[in-house]
C-alpha positions as MATLAB code, in Angstrom:
seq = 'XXXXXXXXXXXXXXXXXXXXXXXXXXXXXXXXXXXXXXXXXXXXXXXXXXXXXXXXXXXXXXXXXXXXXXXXXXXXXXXXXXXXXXXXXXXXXXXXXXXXXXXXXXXXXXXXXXXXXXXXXXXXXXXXXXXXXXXXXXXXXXXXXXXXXXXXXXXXXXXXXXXXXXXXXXXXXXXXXXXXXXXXXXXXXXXXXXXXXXXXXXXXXXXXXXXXXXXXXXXXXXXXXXXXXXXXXXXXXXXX';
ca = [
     145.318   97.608  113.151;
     144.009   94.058  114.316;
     146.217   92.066  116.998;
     146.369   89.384  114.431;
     147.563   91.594  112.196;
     150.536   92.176  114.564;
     151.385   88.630  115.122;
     151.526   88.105  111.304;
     153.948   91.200  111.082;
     155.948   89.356  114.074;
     156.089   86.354  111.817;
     157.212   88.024  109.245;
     160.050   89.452  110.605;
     161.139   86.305  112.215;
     161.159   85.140  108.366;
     163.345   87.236  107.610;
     165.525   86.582  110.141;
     164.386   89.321  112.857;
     163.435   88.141  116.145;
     161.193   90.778  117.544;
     159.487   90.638  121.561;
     156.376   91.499  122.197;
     157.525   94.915  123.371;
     159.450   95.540  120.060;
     156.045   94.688  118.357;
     154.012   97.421  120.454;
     156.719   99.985  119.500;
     156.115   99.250  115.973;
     152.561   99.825  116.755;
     153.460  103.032  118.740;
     155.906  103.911  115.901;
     152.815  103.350  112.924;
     150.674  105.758  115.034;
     152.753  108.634  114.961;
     154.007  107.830  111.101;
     149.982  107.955  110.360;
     148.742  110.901  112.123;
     152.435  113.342  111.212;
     151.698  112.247  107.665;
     148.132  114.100  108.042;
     149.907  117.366  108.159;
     153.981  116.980  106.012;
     154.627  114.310  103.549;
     156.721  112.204  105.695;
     156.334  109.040  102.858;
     153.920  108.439   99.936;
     153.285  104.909  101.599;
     150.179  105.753  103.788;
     148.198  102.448  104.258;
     149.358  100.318  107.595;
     149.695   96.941  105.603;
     152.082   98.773  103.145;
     153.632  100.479  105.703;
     154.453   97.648  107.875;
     156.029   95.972  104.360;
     157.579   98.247  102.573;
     159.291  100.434  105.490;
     159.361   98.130  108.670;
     160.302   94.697  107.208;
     162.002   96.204  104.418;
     164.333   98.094  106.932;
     164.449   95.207  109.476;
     165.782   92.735  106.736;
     169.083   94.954  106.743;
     169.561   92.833  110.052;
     170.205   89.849  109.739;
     172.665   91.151  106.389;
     174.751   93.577  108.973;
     174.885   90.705  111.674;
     175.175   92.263  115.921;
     174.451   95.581  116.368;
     174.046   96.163  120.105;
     176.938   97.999  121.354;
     177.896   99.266  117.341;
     177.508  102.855  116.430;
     175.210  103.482  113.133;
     174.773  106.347  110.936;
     171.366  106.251  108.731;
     171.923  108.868  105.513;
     169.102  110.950  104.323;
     166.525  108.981  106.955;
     163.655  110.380  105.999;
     161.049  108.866  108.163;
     163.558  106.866  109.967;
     164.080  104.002  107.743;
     165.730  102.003  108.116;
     167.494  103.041  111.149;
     164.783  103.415  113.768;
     163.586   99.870  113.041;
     166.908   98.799  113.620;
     167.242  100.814  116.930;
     163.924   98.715  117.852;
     165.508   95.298  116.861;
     168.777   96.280  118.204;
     168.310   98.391  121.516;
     172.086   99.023  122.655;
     172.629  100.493  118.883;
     174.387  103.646  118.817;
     172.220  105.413  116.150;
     172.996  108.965  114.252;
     170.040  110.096  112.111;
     170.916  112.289  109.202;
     167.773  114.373  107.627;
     168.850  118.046  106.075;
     164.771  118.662  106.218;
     163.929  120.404  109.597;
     160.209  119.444  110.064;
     161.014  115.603  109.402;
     163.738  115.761  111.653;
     161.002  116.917  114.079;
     159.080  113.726  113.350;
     162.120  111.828  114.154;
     162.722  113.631  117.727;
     158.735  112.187  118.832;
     159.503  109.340  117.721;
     162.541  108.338  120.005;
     160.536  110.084  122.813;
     157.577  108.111  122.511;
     159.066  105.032  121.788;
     161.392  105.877  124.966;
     164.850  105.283  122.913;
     167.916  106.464  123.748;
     171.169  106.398  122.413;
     169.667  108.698  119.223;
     171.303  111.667  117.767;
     169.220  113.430  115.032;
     171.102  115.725  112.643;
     169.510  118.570  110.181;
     172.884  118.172  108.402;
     174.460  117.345  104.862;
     176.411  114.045  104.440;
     179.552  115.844  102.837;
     179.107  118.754  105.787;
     179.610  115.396  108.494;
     182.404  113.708  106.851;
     184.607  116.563  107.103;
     184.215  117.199  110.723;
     186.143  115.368  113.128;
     183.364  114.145  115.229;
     181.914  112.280  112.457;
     184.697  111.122  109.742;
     185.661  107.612  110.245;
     183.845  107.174  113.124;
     181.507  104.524  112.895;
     180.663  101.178  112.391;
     178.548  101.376  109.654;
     177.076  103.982  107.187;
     173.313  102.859  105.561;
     171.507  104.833  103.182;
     168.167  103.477  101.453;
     166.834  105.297   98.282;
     169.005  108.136   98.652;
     171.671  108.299   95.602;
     173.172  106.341   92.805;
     175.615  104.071   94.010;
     178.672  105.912   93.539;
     177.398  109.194   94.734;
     176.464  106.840   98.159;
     179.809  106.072   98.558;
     181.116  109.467   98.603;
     178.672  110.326  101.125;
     178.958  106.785  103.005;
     182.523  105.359  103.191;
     184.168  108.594  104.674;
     182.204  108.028  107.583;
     183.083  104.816  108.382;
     186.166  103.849  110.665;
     188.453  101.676  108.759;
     186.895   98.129  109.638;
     183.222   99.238  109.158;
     180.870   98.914  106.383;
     178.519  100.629  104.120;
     175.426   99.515  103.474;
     172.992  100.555  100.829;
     169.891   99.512  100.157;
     168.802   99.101   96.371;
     166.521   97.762   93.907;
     166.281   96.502   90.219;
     169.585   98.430   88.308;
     171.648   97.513   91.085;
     174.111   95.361   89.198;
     174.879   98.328   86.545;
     175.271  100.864   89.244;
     177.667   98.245   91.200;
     179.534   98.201   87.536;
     180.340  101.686   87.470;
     180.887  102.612   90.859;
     183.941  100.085   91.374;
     186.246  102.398   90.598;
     185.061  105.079   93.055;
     184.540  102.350   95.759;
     188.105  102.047   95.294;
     189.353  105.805   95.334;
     187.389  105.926   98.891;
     188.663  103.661  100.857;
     186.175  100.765  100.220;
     186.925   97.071   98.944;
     184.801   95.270   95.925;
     181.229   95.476   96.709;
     179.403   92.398   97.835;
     175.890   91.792   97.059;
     172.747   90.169   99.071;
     168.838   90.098   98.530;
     165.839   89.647   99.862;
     162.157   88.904   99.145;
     159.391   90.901  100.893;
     155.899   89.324  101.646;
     153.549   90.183   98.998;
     156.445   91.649   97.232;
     157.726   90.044   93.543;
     160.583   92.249   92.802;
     163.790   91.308   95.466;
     165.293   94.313   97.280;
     169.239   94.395   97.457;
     171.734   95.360   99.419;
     175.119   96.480   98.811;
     177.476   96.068  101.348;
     181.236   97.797  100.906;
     183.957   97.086  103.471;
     185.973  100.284  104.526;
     189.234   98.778  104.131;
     191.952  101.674  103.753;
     191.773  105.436  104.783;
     189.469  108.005  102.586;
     191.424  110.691  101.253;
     190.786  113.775  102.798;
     189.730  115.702   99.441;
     186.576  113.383   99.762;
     183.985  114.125  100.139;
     183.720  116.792   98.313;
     181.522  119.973   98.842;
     177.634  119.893   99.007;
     176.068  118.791   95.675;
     179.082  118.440   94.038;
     178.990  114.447   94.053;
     175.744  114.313   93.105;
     176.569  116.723   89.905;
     179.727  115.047   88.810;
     179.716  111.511   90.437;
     183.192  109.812   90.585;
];
């Protein structure tokens, strides 16, 4: 990847409304490296050209920014990470986050571990676990700041595995794209059952990109009842 190729992605991002160093920039780098060569070997992401990668999984996950506001010093957990995204570009943007990555599948959650060590972050826990297994333990029910989930779920079956881990006070984010506005329709009344207030809804443009991406954000504004959520697969079969 050309240098100048790097300052347009640093351009980009300040676009968008993400002020990245020239440090954060040679993590990306560091971070494209390892997302390249790992995807040799396991299918961390269909996406496997550096200009498309840069788009569609850096900016795209460093636009949930300047939507979510100050991070540093807020606790994060990322649902069904996959690669990382979007939470490890946020951990880059927003070094003091407190950042939880959730991936059930073992080898990408190997992935995950060399990429905090290469990229020297701390602060990261990285968790081979089930969203409905975490919001019924202790450690992890209502404990954070914010939930985000990109690509993961139909909106109501996202807030089943989102809002019970958020305190009350925190948010849900998730991350859509065209269909948003009918899932928003019918998961109101599940929103509601969990703890969460009326969606609100944002978007954004990517370069190169017609189609905006969206994001969701729900406010956790009263306690989720302890019946949710409920067992593994079971809100994905029979959504609420």
């Amino acid at each position: 990847m050309t240098n100048s190729a790097w300052v347009q992605f640093g351009q980009w991002a300040q676009a968008l409304g993400a002020h990245l160093q020239p440090e954060q920039i040679a993590q990306f780098q560091q971070y494209e490296a390892l997302l390249l060569a790992w995807n040799e070997r396991m299918n961390l992401t269909a996406v496997r050209q550096p200009a498309d990668i840069r788009v569609r999984h850096f900016l795209d996950a460093l636009s949930c920014g300047p939507v979510m506001g100050e991070l540093n010093g807020r606790s994060l957990i990322d649902v069904g990470t996959g690669a990382g995204f979007p939470g490890l570009p946020l951990k880059i943007l927003f070094p003091q986050l407190r950042l939880t990555l959730v991936e059930s599948v073992a080898k990408k959650g190997q992935f995950l571990q060399a990429v905090v060590a290469e990229l020297g972050l701390t602060d990261v826990a990285i968790l081979a676990e089930r969203a409905e297994v975490l919001g019924q333990q202790p450690q992890h029910r209502q404990q954070y700041d914010w939930a985000v989930a990109r690509a993961v779920a139909e909106l109501r079956v996202l807030a089943e595995y989102l809002l019970p881990l958020c305190r009350v006070g925190g948010q849900m984010l998730a991350q859509k794209g065209e269909g948003v506005h009918e899932e928003m329709d019918s998961a109101r009344s599940a929103i509601a059952q969990l703890g969460g207030a009326a969606p609100q809804l944002a978007s954004v443009t990517l370069p190169g990109r017609e189609q905006p991406h969206y994001f969701v954000i729900i406010a956790k504004v009263g306690e989720t009842p302890d019946v949710y959520p409920r067992r593994v697969g079971v809100p994905g079969k029979r959504p609420l």
